[in-house]
C-alpha positions as CSV (number, residue, x, y, z in Angstrom):
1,X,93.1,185.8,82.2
2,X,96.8,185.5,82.5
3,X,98.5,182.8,79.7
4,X,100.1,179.8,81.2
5,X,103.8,181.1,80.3
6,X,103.0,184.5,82.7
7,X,101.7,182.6,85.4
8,X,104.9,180.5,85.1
9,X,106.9,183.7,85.3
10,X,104.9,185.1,87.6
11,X,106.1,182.3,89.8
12,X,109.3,182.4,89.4
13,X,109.8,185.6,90.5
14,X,107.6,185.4,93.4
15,X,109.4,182.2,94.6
16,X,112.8,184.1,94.1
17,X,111.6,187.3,96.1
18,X,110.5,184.3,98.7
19,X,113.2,182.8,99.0
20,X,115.6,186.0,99.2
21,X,112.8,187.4,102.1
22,X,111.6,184.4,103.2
23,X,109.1,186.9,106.4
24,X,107.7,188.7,103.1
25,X,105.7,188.5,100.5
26,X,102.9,186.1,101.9
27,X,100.0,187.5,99.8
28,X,102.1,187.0,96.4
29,X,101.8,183.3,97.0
30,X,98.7,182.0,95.9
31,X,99.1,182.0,91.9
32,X,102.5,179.9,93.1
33,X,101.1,177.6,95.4
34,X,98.2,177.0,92.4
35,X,100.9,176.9,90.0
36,X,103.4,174.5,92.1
37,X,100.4,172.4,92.6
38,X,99.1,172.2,89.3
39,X,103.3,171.1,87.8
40,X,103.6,168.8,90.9
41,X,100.8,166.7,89.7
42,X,101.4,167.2,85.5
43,X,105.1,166.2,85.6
44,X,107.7,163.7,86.8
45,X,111.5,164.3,87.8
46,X,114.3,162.1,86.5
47,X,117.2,163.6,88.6
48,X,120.7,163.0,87.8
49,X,121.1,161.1,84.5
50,X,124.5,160.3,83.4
51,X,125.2,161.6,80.0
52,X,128.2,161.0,79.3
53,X,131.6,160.1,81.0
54,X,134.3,162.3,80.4
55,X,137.9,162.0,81.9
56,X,136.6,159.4,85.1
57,X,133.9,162.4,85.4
58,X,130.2,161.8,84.9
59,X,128.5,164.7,83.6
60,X,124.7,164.2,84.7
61,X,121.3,166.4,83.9
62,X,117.9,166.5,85.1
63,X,114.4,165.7,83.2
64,X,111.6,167.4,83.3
65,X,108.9,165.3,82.1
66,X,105.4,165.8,81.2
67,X,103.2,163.1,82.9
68,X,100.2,162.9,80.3
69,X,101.8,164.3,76.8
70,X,99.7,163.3,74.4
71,X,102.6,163.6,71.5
72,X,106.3,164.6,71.1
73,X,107.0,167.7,73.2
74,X,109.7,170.4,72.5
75,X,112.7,170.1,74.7
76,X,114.5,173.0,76.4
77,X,118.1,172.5,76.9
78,X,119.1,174.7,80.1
79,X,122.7,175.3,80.8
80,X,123.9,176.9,84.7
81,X,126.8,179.5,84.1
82,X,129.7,180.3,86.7
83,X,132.3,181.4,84.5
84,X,133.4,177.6,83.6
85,X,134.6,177.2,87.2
86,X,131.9,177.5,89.3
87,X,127.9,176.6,89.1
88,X,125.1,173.7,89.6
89,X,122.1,172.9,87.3
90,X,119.9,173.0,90.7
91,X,120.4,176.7,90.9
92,X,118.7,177.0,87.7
93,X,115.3,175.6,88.2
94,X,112.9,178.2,88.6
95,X,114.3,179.4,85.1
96,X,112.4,176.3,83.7
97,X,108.9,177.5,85.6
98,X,107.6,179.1,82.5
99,X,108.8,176.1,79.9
100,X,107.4,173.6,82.3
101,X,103.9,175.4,82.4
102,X,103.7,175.6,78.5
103,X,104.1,172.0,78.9
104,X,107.9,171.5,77.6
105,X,110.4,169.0,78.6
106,X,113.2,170.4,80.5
107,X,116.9,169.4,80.5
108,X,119.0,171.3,83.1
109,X,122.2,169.9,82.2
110,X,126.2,170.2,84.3
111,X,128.9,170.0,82.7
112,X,133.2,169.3,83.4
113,X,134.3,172.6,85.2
114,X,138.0,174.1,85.2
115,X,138.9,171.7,88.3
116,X,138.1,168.8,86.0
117,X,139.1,169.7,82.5
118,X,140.3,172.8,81.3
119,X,138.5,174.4,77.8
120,X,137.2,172.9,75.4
121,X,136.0,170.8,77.8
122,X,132.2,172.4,78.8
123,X,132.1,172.3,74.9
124,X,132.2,169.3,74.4
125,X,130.0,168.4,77.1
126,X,127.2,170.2,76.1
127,X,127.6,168.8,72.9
128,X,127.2,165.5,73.9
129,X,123.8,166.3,76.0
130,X,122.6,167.0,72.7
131,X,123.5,164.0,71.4
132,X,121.8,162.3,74.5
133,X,118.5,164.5,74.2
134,X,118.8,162.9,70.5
135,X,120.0,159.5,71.3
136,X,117.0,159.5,74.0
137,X,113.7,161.2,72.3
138,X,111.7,158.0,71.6
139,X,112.1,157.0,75.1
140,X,111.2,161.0,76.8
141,X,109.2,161.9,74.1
142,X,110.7,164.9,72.8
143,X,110.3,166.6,69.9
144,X,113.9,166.6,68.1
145,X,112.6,169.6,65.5
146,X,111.6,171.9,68.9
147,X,114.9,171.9,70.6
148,X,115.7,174.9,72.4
149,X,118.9,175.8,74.1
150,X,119.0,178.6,76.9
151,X,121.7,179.4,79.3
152,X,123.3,182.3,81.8
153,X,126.9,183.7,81.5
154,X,129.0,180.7,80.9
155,X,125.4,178.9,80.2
156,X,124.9,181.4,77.8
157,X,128.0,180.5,75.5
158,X,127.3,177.4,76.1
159,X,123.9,177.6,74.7
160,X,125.4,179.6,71.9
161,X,128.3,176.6,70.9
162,X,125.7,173.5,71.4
163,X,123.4,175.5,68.5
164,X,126.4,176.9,66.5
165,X,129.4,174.9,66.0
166,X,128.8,172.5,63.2
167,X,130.1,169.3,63.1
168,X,133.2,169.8,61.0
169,X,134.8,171.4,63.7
170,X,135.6,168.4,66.1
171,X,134.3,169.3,69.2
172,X,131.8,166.6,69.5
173,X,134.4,163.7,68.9
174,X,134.5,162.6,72.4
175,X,130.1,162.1,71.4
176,X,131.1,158.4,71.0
177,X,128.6,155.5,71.5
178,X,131.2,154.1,74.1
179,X,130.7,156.8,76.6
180,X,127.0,157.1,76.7
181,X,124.0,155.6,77.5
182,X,121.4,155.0,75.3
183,X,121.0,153.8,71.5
184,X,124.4,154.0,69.3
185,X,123.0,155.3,66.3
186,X,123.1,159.3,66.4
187,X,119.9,161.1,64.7
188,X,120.6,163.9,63.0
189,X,119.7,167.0,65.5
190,X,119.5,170.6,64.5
191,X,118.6,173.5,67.5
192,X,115.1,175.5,66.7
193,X,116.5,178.4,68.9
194,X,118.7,179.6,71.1
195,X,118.5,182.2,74.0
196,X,121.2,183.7,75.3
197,X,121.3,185.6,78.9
198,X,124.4,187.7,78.8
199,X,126.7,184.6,77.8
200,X,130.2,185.5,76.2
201,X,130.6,185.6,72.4
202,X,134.9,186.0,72.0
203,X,136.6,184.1,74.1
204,X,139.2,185.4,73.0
205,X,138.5,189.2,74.2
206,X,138.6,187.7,77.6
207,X,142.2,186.8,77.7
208,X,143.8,190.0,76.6
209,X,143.7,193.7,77.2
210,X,141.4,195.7,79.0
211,X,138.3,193.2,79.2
212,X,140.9,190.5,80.4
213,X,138.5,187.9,83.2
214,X,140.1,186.0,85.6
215,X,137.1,182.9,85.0
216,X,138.8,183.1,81.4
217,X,142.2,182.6,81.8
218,X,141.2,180.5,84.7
219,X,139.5,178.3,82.3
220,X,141.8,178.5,79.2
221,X,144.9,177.4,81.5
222,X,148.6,177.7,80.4
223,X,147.9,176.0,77.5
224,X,150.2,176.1,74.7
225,X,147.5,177.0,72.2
226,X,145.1,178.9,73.8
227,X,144.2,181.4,71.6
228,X,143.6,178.8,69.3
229,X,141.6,177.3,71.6
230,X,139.9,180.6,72.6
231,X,138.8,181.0,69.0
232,X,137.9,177.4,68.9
233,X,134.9,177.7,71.3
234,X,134.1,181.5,70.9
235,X,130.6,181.8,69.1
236,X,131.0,185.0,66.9
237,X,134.2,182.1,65.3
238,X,130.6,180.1,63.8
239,X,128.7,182.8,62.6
240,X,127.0,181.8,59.1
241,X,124.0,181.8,57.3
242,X,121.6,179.1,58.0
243,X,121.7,178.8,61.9
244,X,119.0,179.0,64.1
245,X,117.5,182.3,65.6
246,X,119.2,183.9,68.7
247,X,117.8,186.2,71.1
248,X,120.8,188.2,73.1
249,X,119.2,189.1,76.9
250,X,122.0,191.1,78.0
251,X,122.6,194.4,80.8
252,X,124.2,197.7,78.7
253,X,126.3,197.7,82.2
254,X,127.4,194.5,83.2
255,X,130.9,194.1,84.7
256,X,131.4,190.8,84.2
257,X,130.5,189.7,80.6
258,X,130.9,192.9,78.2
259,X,127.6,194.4,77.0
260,X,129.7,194.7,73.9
261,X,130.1,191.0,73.4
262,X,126.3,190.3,73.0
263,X,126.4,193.4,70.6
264,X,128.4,192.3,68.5
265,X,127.0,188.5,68.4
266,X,123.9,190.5,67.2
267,X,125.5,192.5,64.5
268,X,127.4,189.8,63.1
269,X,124.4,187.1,63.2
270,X,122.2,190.0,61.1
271,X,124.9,190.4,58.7
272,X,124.9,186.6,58.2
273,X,120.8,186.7,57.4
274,X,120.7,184.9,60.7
275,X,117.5,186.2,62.5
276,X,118.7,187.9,65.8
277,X,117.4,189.5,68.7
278,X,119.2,191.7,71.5
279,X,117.1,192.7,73.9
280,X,119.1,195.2,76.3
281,X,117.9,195.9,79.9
282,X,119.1,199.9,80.4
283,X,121.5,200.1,83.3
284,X,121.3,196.4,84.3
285,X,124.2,194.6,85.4
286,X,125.1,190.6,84.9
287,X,121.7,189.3,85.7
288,X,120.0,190.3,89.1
289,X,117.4,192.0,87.1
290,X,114.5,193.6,88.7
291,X,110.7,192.4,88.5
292,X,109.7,194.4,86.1
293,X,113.0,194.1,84.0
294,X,112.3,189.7,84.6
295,X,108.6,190.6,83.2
296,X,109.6,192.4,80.1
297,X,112.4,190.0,79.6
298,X,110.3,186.9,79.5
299,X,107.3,188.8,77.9
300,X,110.5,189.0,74.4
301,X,111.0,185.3,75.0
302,X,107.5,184.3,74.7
303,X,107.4,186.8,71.6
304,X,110.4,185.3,70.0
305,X,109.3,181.5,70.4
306,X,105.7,182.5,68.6
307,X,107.9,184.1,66.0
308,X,109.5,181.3,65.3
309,X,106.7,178.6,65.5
310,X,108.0,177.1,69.5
């Protein structure tokens, strides 16, 4: 009998081969149809929640809710990538599939882009939908010590930064009662985990030499002081004992976020005593894995979250 989490998977990648061939495929459909059915009656949407209000801008997220929990259920923070300048939560649902049929809550979260606010902008943002997912866990139910972030390319640093950057460094400032709803008093919130799909680890790397990005400079600006900046929201800039496990999903070929950058987030986490994972797809690009490569890939993630008691 397949677990819950694989049949999740399993439809997830048969609703994304559907929809990319929608006259094919037909006969892949019935563990998703029994699967769709089954979530359609188990959980409730709560689309578009305001956050937090940044710069005029209201940064929103979607809930996925668990209709009949019978206690606190672990949340999983999900984060769309697009290089900081592109992107949309809604193009990340079916990543939630095999959360939602293990019975999680899901928080697909957006976040300013480059043609609101420049970096550290997304930061900050993602910051303060942790704050929210704090501020708001009596009222949703979620269990604050089973927090997961996850996130793609830009999602993926931002994953990375909401369960890294501690609180001495400033970022969450703009977190202030004043721009959110919910209670004012802030719980104290730790991430259990994050994982990481390809998501950049030095900023930095990005602005300069031969891995320069256009989405980076794009996103850092002309500003006076981004390298400072650059090293302000950069991951690898936080490593240190005591932070919560990381599993690295990255391509060994992808032209668009380094291989090397999830490489050396891994090295550096494991000589910090920080327990890190890189799984590495041979030959794979940034994302558009294959079936089989989506099956192994999510076959590490259950692994890693039994690992580490999620």
């Amino acid at each position: 009998m397949r677990s819950r989490w694989m049949v999740g998977v399993i439809a997830a990648v048969t609703l994304t081969a559907v929809l990319a061939r929608p006259g094919s495929a037909q006969a892949q459909l019935s563990d998703t149809t029994a699967f769709l059915a089954d979530i359609s009656n188990q959980y409730r949407t709560v689309p578009n929640v305001t956050y937090h209000v940044a710069n005029n801008h209201e940064n929103k997220l979607d809930l996925y809710l668990p209709a009949n929990a019978s206690g606190p259920v672990p949340v999983l923070m999900m984060i769309h990538g697009g290089g900081w300048v592109a992107g949309t939560k809604e193009s990340q649902f079916l990543r939630a599939m095999p959360y939602l049929e293990m019975g999680w809550a899901v928080a697909n979260v957006t976040y300013r882009l480059v043609q609101v606010s420049r970096a550290p902008a997304a930061v900050e943002d993602c910051l303060c939908a942790l704050q929210w997912i704090a501020r708001n866990a009596e009222n949703y139910n979620f269990d604050l010590s089973r927090i997961v972030t996850t996130g793609n390319s830009a999602g993926g640093h931002l994953a990375l930064t909401t369960g890294m950057v501690p609180a001495s460094s400033g970022l969450g400032r703009e977190c202030t009662a004043g721009s959110f709803t919910g209670p004012p008093t802030v719980p104290s919130v730790k991430v259990a985990a994050i994982i990481n799909w390809y998501g950049i680890t030095d900023v930095a790397d990005l602005l300069h030499g031969a891995n320069t990005k256009g989405y980076a400079v794009q996103w850092l600006g002309g500003l006076a002081n981004r390298d400072d900046v650059a090293r302000q929201t950069s991951p690898l800039t936080y490593v240190r004992p005591g932070l919560p496990p990381v599993l690295t999903i990255h391509g060994d070929a992808d032209p668009i976020v380094p291989y090397t950058q999830g490489v050396r987030l891994h090295q550096a986490l494991q000589g910090a005593g920080v327990a890190s994972e890189l799984h590495t797809v041979p030959g794979g690009g940034h994302g558009g894995f294959n079936t089989a490569e989506t099956l192994a890939i999510y076959a590490t993630i259950q692994q890693f979250l039994k690992r580490h008691g999620l």
